[in-house]
C-alpha positions in Angstrom: -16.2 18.0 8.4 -12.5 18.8 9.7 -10.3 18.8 6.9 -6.4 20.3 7.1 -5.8 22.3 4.2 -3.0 24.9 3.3 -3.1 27.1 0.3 -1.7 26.9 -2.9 -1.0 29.6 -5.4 -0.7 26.5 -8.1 -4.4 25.8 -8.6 -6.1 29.5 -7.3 -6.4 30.7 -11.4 -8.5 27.8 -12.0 -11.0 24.9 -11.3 -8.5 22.3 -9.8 -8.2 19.3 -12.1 -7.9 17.1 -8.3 -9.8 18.0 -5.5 -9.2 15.8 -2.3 -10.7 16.3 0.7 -8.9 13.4 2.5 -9.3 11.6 6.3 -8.4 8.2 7.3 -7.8 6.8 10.6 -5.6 3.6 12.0 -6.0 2.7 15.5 -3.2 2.1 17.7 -2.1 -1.3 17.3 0.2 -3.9 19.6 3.4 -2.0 17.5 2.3 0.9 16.1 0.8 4.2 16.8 -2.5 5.9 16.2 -2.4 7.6 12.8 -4.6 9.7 10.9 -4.1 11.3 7.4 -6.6 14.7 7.0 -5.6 16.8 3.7 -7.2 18.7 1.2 -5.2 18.3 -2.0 -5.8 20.4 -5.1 -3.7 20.1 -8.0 -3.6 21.7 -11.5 -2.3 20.2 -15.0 1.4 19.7 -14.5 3.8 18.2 -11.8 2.2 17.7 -8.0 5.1 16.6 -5.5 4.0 15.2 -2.2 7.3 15.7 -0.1 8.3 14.1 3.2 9.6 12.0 5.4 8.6 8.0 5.8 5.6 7.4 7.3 4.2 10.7 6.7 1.0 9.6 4.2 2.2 10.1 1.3 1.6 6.4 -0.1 -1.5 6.8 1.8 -2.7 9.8 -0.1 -1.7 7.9 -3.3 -3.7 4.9 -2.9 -6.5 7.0 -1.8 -6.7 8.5 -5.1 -6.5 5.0 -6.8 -9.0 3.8 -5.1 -6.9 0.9 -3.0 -7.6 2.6 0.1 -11.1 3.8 1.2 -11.2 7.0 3.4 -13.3 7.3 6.6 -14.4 10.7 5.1 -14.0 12.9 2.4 -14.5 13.4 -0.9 -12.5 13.0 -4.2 -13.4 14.6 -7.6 -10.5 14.6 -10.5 -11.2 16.6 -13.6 -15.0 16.8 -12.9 -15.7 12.9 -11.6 -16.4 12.3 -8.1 -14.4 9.0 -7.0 -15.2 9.0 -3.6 -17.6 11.0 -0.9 -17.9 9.4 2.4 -22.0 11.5 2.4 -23.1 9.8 -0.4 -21.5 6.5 0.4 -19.9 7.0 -3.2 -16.9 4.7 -3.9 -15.2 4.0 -7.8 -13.8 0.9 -8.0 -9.9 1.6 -8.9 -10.6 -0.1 -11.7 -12.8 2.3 -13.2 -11.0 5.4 -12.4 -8.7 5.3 -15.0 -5.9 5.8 -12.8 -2.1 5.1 -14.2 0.1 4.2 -10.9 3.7 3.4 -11.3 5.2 2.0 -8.0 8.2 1.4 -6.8 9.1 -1.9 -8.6 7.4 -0.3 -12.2 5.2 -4.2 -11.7 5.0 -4.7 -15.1 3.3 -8.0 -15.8 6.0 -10.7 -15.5 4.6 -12.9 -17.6 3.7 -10.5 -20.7 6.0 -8.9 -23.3 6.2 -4.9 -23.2 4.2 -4.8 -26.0 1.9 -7.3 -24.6 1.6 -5.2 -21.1 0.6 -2.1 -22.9 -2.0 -4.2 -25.1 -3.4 -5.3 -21.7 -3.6 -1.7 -20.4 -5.1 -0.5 -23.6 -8.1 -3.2 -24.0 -8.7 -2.5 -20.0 -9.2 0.9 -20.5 -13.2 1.8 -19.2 -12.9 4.0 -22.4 -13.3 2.0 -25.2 -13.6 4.7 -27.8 -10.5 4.0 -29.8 -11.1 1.1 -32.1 -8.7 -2.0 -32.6 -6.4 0.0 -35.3 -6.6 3.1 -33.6 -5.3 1.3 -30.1 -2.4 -0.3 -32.5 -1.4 2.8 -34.1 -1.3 4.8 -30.2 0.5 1.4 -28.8 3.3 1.9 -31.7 3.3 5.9 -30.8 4.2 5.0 -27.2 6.8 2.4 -28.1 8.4 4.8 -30.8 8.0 7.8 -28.2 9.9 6.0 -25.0 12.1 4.2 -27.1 10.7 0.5 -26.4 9.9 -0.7 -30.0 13.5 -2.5 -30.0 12.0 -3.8 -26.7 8.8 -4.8 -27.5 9.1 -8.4 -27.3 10.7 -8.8 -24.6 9.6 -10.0 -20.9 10.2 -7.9 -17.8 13.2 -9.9 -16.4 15.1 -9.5 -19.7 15.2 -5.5 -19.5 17.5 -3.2 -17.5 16.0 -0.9 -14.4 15.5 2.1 -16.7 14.1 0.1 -19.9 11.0 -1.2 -17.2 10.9 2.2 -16.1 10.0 3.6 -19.3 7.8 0.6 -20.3 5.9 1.0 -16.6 5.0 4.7 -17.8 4.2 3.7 -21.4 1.6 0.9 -20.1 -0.3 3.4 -17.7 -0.3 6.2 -20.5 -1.8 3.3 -22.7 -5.0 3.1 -20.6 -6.2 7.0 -21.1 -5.5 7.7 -17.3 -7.4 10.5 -16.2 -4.1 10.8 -13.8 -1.1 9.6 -12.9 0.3 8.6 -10.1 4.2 8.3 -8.8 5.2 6.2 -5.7 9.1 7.2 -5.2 9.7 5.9 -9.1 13.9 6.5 -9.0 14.1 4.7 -5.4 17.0 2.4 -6.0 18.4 3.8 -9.3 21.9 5.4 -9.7 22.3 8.9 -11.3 22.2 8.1 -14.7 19.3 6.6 -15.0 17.5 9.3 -12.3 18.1 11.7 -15.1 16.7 9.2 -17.8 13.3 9.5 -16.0 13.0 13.0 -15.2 13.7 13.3 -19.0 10.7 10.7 -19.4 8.4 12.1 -16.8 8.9 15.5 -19.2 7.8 13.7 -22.2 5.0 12.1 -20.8 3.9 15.6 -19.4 4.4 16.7 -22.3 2.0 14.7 -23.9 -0.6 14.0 -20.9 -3.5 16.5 -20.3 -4.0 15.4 -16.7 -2.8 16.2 -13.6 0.5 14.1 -12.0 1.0 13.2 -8.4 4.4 12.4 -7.4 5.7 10.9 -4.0 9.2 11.8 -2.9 11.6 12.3 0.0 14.4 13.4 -2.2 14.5 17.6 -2.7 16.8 17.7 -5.6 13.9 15.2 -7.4 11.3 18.3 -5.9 13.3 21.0 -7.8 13.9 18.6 -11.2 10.1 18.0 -11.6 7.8 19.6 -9.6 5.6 22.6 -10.7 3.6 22.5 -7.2 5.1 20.9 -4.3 2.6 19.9 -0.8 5.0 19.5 2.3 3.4 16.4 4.3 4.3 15.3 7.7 2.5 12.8 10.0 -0.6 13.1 8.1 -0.7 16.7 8.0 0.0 19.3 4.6 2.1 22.1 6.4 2.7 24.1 3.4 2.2 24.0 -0.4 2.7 26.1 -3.5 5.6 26.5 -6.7 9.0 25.2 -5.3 9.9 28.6 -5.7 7.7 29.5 -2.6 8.1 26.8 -0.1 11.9 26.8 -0.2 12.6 30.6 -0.4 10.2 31.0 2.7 9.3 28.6 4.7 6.0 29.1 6.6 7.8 27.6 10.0 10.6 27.0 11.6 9.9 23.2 11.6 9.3 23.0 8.6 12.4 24.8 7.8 14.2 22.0 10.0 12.8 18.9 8.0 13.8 20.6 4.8 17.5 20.4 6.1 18.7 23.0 3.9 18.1 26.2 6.1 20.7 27.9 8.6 18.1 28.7 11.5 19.9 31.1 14.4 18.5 32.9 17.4 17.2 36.3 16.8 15.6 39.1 18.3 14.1 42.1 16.0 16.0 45.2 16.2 14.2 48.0 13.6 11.9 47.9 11.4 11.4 50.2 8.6 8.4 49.5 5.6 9.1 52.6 3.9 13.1 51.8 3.0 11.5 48.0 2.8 14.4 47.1 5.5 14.5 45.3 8.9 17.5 44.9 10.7 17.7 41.4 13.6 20.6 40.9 16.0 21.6 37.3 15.8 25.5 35.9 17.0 26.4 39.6 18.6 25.9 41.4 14.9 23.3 43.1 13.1 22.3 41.9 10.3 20.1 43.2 7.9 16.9 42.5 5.7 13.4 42.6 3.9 10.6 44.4 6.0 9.6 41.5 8.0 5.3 42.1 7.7 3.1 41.4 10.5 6.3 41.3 13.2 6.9 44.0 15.9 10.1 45.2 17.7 11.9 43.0 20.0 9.9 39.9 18.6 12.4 36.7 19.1 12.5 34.2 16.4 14.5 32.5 14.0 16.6 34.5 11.4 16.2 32.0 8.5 18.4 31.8 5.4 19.5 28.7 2.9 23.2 26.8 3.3 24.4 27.7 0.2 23.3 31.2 0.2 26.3 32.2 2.7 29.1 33.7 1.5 32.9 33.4 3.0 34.3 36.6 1.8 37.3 38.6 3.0 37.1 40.3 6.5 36.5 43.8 6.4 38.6 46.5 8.3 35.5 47.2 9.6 32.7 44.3 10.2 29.6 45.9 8.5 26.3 44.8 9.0 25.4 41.5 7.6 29.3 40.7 8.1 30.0 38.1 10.6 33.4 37.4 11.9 32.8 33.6 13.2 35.1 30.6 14.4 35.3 27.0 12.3 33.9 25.0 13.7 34.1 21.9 11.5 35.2 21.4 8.2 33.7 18.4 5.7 33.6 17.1 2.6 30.0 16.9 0.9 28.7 16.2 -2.5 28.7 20.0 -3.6 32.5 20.5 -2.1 32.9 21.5 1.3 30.7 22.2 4.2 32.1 24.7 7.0 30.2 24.6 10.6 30.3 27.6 12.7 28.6 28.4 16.1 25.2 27.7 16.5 25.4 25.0 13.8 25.9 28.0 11.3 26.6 26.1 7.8 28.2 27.4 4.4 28.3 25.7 1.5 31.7 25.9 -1.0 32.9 24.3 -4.1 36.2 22.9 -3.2 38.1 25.9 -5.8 36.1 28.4 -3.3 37.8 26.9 -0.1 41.3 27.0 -1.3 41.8 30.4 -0.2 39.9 29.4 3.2 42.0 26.1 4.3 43.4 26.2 7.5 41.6 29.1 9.0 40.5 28.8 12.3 38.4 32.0 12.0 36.3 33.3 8.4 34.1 36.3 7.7 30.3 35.3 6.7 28.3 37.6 4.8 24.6 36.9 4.5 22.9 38.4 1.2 20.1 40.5 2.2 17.4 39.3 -0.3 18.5 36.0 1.4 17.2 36.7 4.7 13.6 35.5 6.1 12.6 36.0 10.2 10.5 33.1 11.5 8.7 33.3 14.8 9.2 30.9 17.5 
């Protein structure tokens, strides 16, 4: 069976807690396009971040897992229980695999109080092993832990956007998921209460065995949370493994594009040298040095590759030096961090506005790009 799979360091030191072997097809339609989702998701305990753009099947992937979607083919085991495979025309109800999923909205049952909506989740549960004091005593635990007990009686409509938040995770954590799962939860909140969940999503970590899924466009959310992160685009995983990994070297240049936080510049390999652990790449008429570049040859032409924010504006030389460049502003804008500069080649450094003081008004700056900073991508 064709599957598209990419590796991740995050679940290689043990038996993966998820294990998805994912494929399902949409036919072209009178105003859409053909689709098809193939991944192979593994996960370990902790924080999983799906990452892309709309429309890439992340949802999908999610409702896959729950159960609301059957796959054409595949096969989907979480911590030991098969859910799905297409060869043995296996298929859990998503009722019965004890799945929390908090969407967008939190849907928390309008018509129930908080306390009410976790009772619900609790006496739904497949796993009835708690009895009726011991579901009580856990229900007032998750109150007292999310702060809700203050709450409790009240309906939906009578809470704020964070308060059903935290009552949306406390009801799927009521219900002994054997995972849970995250459809863009902070869409729509303001930056307050974005922190107030990723403070929640912690303490629910904290306290949950089982492996999360997260859905997300938002790369600020990716570094706050997750301890693996899967980079998905039009159905495809193009690379996966600790944030650390994917966004200090990304495997393409496209991916490296959709990330939006790379400087990508035409390059051409000039030396390489494994024993001094140093390769030097001409890029913008300089040299610039960096890393032994495995697995590339002289006079390869690629990408030289290095993050926004990385850059350095520094004080020109007498002499340029390698790694120095001596460029001309392009643009100058105001951003959330401070202030953006644009050079040639859509070059782009990122300043605080106390850094740029000392730049206003110059029509000309010095760059200097870190060497541990510096990745060569092939075209």
């Amino acid at each position: 069976m064709p599957s598209a799979s990419v590796s991740s360091n995050s679940s290689a030191a043990s038996s993966p807690n998820i294990d998805a072997r994912i494929i399902k097809r949409y036919a072209a339609g009178l105003d859409s396009e053909a689709f098809e989702l193939n991944i192979h998701l593994q996960t370990s305990p902790g924080v999983t971040v799906l990452l892309g753009p709309s429309g890439s099947g992340k949802t999908l992937t999610l409702n896959c897992l729950a159960g609301f979607t059957k796959p054409d083919e595949g096969r989907i085991l979480v911590q030991d229980q098969l859910y799905f495979d297409a060869a043995t025309k296996v298929h859990i109800a998503p009722r019965l695999r004890r799945c929390g999923y908090i969407f967008q909205d939190h849907a928390l049952f309008p018509h129930m109080t908080v306390r009410q909506n976790l009772l619900f989740a609790a006496t739904s549960a497949i796993s009835m092993s708690r009895g009726k004091v011991q579901r009580h005593r856990r229900l007032q635990e998750l109150l007292d832990d999310f702060e809700l007990t203050d709450l409790a009686g009240r309906f939906p409509h009578e809470l704020s956007g964070g308060q059903k938040q935290r009552g949306a995770i406390a009801r799927a954590l009521a219900g002994d998921p054997r995972l849970l799962l995250f459809d863009e939860p902070t869409r729509g909140l303001d930056y307050r209460l974005r922190l107030a969940f990723y403070e929640i999503l912690r303490k629910a970590k904290a306290q949950f065995a089982a492996p999360i899924v997260l859905v997300t466009h938002d790369l600020d959310e990716c570094f706050d949370l997750a301890d693996a992160v899967y980079l998905i685009e039009r159905g495809r995983f193009l690379q996966a493994g600790s944030p650390e990994q994917v966004f200090a070297r990304p495997a393409t240049s496209d991916i490296a594009r959709s990330l939006g936080i790379f400087n990508l510049l035409p390059a051409e390999i000039a030396s390489l040298d494994p024993g001094r652990n140093l390769s030097r790449v001409r890029v913008l008429d300089h040299e610039v040095e960096g890393p032994y570049f495995k697995g590339h040859l002289i006079g390869d032409r690629g990408w030289l590759c290095v993050r926004h924010h990385e850059l350095r504006v520094v004080a020109a030389p007498e002499r340029l030096t390698r790694n120095h460049l001596r460029l001309r502003v392009v643009a100058v804008t105001k951003s959330a961090r401070g202030v953006r500069i644009t050079f040639p080649e859509d070059l782009t450094a990122e300043l605080s506005e106390a850094e740029y003081v000392e730049w206003r008004g110059s029509r000309e700056l010095c760059v200097f790009v870190p060497k541990t900073a510096v990745s060569f991508l092939a075209k």
